[in-house]
N, C-alpha and C positions, 0 to 999 in steps of 0.2 A: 504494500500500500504506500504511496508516495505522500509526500502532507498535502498536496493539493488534495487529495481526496478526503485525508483523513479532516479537513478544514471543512470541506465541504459535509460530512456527514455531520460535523460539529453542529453547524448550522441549521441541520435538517431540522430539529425541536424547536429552534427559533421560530422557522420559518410558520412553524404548525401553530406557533404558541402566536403568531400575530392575524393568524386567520381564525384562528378561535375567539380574540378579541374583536377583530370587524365580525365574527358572525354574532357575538353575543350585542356589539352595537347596533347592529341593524336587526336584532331580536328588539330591543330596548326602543327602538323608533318605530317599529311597526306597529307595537302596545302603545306608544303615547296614539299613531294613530286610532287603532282601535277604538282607544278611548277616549277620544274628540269624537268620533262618531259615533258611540255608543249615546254622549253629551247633547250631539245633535237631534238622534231619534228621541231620546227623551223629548226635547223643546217639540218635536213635531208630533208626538203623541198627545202632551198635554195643549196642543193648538188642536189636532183632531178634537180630543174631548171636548172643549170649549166650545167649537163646532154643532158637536151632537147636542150640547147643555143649550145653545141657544140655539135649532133651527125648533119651528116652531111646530113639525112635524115630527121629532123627537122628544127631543129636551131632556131636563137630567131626570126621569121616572121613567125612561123605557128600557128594554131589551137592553138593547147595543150598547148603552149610555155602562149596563151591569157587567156585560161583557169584556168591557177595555177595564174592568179592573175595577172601578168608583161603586161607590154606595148607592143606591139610588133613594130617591125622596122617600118613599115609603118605607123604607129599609132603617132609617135615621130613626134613634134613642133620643129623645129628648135629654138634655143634659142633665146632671145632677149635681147638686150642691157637696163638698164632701164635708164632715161633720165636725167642727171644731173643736179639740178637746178642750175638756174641761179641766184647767189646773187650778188647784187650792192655792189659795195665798200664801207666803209662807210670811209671817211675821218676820221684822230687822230685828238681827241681831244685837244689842244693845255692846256699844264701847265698853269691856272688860278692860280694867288698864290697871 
């Protein structure tokens, strides 16, 4: 084996260890994509709903409106109060000195 070769084999793990880093960079960009357009359908679903809540042939009590996921009117709890507790006073401590 002459050193040019053996220089060369040196390098062969380099070579692997810098395309392992662009592959996990361009892993790492393709996820921010993703998730910019995960971002996006979100906003265009809740424009769809809004959609179905005000046409006047839907609105937020039908079918489709329960389908993409929402409560519908009927469906709705009226709120409830939750119950305050009740703490005893505790009398001041009187200056011991």
């Amino acid at each position: 084996m002459t050193l040019a070769q053996f220089e060369a084999e040196c390098q062969e793990p380099n070579v692997v260890q810098l395309e392992i880093a662009n592959a996990r960079t361009h892993h790492k960009g393709l996820i921010t994509d993703r998730n910019q357009a995960e971002v996006r359908l979100a906003k265009k679903l809740v424009n769809l709903a809004n959609a179905v809540r005000c046409d006047p042939n839907f609105g937020s009590n039908c079918a489709f409106y329960r389908s993409l996921g929402y409560v519908i009117d009927d469906e709705r709890k009226a709120p409830t109060r939750k119950a305050v507790p009740v703490t005893a006073a505790i009398p001041p401590v009187a200056n011991v000195a």
